[in-house]
C-alpha positions as CSV (number, residue, x, y, z in Angstrom):
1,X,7.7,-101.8,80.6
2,X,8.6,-105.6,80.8
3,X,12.0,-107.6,81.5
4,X,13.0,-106.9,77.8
5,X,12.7,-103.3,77.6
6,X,10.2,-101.4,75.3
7,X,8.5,-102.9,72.6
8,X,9.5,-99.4,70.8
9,X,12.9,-98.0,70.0
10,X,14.6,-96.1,73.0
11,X,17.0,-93.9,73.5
12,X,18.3,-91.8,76.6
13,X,20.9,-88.7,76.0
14,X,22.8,-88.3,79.7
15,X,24.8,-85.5,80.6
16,X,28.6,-86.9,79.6
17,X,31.7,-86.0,82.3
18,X,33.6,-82.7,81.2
19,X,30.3,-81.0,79.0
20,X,29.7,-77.7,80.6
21,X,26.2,-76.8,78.6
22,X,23.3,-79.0,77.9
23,X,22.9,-78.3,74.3
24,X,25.5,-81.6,73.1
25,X,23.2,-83.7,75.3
26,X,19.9,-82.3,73.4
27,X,21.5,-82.5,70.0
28,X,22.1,-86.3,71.0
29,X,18.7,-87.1,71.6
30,X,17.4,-84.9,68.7
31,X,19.9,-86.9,66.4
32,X,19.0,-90.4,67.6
33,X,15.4,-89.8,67.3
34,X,15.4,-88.2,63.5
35,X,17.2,-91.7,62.6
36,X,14.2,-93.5,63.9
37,X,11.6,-95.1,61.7
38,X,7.9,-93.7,62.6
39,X,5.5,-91.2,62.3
40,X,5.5,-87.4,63.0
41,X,7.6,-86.1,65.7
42,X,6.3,-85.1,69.0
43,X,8.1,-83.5,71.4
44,X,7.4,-82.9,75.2
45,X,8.7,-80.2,77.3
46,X,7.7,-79.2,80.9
47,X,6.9,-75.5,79.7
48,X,5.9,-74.1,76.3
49,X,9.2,-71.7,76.3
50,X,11.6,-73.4,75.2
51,X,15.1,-71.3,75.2
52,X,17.4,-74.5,74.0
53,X,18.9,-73.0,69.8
54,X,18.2,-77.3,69.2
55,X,14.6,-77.9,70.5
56,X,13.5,-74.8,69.3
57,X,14.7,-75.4,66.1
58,X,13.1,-78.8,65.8
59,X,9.9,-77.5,66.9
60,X,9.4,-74.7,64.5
61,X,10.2,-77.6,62.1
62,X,6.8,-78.0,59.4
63,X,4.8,-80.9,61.0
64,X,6.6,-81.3,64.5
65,X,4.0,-81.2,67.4
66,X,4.7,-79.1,70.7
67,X,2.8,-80.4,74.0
68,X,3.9,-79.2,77.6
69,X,3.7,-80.8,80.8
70,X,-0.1,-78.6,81.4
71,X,-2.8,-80.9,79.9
72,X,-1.0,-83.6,78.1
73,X,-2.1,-86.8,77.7
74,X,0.7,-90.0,76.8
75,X,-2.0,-91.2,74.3
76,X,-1.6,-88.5,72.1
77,X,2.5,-90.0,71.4
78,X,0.5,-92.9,69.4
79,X,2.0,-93.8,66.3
80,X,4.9,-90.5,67.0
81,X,8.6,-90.4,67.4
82,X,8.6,-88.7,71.2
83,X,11.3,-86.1,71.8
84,X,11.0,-86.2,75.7
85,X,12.8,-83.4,77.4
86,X,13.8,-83.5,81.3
87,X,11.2,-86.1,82.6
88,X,10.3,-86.5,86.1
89,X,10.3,-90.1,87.5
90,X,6.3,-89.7,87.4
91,X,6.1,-88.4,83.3
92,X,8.6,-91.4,82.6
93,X,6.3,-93.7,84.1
94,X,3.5,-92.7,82.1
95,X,5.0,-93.6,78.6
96,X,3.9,-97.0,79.7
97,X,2.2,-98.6,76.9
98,X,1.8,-95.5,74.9
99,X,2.2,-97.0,71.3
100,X,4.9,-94.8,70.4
101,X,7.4,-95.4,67.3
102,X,10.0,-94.1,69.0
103,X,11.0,-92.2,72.1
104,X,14.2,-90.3,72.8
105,X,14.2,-88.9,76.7
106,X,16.5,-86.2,77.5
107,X,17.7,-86.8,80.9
108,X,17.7,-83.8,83.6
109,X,18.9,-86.2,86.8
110,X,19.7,-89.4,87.7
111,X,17.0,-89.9,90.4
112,X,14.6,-89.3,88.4
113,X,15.4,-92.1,85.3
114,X,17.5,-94.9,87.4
115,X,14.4,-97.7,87.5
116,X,13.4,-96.4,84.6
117,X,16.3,-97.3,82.5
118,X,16.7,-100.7,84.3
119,X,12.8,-101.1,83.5
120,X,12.7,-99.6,79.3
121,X,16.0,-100.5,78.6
122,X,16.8,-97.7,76.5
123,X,20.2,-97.4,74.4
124,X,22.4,-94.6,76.8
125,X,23.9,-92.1,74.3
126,X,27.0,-90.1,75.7
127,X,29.3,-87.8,74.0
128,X,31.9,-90.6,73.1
129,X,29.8,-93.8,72.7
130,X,26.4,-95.1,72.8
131,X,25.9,-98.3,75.4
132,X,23.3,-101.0,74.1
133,X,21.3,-101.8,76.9
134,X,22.4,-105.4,78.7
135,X,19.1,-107.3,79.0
136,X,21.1,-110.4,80.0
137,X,22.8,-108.7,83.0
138,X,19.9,-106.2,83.9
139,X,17.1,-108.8,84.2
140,X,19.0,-112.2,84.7
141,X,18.6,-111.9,88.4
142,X,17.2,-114.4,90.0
143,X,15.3,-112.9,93.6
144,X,14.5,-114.7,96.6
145,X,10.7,-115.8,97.1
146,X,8.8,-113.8,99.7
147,X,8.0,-115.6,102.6
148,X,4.4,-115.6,104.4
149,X,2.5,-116.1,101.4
150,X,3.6,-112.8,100.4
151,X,4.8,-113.6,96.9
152,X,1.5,-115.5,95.7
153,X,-0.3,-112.1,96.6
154,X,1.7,-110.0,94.8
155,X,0.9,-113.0,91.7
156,X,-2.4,-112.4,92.2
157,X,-2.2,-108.2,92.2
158,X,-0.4,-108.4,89.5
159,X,-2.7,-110.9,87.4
160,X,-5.5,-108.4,87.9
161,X,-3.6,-105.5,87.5
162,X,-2.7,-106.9,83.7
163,X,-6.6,-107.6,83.1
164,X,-7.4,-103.8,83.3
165,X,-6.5,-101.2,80.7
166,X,-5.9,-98.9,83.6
167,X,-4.0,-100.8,86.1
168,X,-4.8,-102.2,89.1
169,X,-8.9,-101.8,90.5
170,X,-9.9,-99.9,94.0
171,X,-11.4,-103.3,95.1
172,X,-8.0,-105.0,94.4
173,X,-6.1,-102.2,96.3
174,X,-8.5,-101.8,99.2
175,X,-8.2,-106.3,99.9
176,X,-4.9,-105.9,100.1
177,X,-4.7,-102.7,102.4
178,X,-6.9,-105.2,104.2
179,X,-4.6,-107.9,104.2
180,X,-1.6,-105.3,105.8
181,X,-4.2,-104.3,108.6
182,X,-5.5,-107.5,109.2
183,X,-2.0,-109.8,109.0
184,X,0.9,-107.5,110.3
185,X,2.6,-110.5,110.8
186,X,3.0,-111.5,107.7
187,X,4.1,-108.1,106.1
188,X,6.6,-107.3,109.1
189,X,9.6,-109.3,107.9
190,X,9.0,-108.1,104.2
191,X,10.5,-104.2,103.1
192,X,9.2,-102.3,100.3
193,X,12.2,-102.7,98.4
194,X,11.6,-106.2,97.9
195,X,8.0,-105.4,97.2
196,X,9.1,-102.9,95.0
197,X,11.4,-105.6,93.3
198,X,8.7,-108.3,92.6
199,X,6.1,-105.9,91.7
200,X,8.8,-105.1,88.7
201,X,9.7,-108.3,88.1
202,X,6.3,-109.6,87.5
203,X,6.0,-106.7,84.7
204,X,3.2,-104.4,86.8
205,X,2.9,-101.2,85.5
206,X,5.2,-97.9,87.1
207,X,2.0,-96.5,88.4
208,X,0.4,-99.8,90.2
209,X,4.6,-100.2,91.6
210,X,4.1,-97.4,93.7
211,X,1.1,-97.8,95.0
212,X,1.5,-101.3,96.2
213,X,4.9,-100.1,97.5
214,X,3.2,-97.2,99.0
215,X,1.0,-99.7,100.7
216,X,3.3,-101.0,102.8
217,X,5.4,-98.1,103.4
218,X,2.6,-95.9,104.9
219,X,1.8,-99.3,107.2
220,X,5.5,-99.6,108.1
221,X,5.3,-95.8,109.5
222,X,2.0,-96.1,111.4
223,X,-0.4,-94.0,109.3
224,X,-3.4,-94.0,109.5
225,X,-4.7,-92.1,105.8
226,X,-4.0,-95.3,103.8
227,X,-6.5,-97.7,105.7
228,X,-9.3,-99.4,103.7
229,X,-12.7,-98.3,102.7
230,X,-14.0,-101.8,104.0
231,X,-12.3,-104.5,106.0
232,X,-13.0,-107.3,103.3
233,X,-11.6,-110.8,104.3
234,X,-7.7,-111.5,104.2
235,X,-6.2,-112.1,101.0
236,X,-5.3,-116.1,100.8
């Protein structure tokens, strides 16, 4: 994920106004993704049955790799053209960084793809048209600064976040649970939404989005499961 999309071809096949059967909107994806450069195909479904006359087809295909939901790993898309079919919001944020050549997600909802698309940037293929994505429009926004010191945290989460193959550290999570417990002053004007916001803009991965975000939304409602291990000192 970063302002500019994937580093990868992507492609997103939605549901178009008027189909009545999901099979156009598979055929799509399959379509876009065979015109890719790249290695073997890999494609992704939530079960192993697989019912649609097109994805079965293409994964009886010689050479075409079948993984489900159960047990699969994003690092085994390395170096594949991904056939992703109906995604949650959680599997879509996993393709982060997965070194694919190419990924083609089938769409099952809305919900579940909306930050993801502003976030990959992936070419929208309908029945009529395909729509290039609009980097100019879809990151050109320029966002207020976050008062209190807020925004130089978030700076610093996010520079230690991007030092760490795997995101963001339990140390660096539990200072800033600190921070919310020990400062409620300074988090009470700020929503998650706009923590939500600059934790995308500054290019943190979908995983370390939510749980910063979560963070503050579990202080916000009073709960008590989110507190830290330690009370280190505040955070700047």
């Amino acid at each position: 994920m970063s302002l500019e999309g994937y580093p990868y071809p992507v492609a997103i096949s939605r549901l178009s106004d008027g189909e009545m059967s999901r099979e156009p909107q598979n055929i799509r994806a399959i379509n876009w993704l065979l015109g890719q450069p790249g290695g073997p195909i890999v494609v992704v479904t939530p079960r192993k049955n697989v019912e649609e006359p097109s994805l079965k087809r293409l994964v009886e295909r010689p050479g075409v790799t079948h993984w489900t939901w159960r047990g699969f790993s994003p690092g085994v898309l390395s170096g594949a053209r991904v056939l992703y079919a109906w995604p949650d919001r959680q599997h879509l944020d996993a393709l982060w960084q997965c070194g694919a050549d190419a990924i083609a997600v089938i769409e099952w909802n809305e919900e579940s793809t909306t930050e993801w698309i502003a976030d990959a940037k992936p070419v929208q293929l309908f029945r009529d048209e395909s729509v290039e994505p609009d980097t100019v429009a879809a990151g050109g926004e320029a966002h207020a600064q976050l008062p209190n010191g807020v925004e130089g945290i978030l700076e610093h989460i996010a520079d230690m976040a991007a030092g760490y193959s795997a995101g963001l550290k339990w140390n660096e999570e539990d200072k800033l649970k600190a921070d919310m417990m020990n400062n409620p002053g300074r988090w009470e004007p700020i929503t998650v939404e706009q923590v939500r916001r600059k934790c995308r803009d500054l290019r943190m991965r979908p995983k370390d989005v939510d749980t910063v975000a979560g963070f503050l939304q579990r202080r916000k409602e009073g709960r008590s499961d989110w507190a830290p291990f330690s009370s280190p000192a505040a955070m700047r």
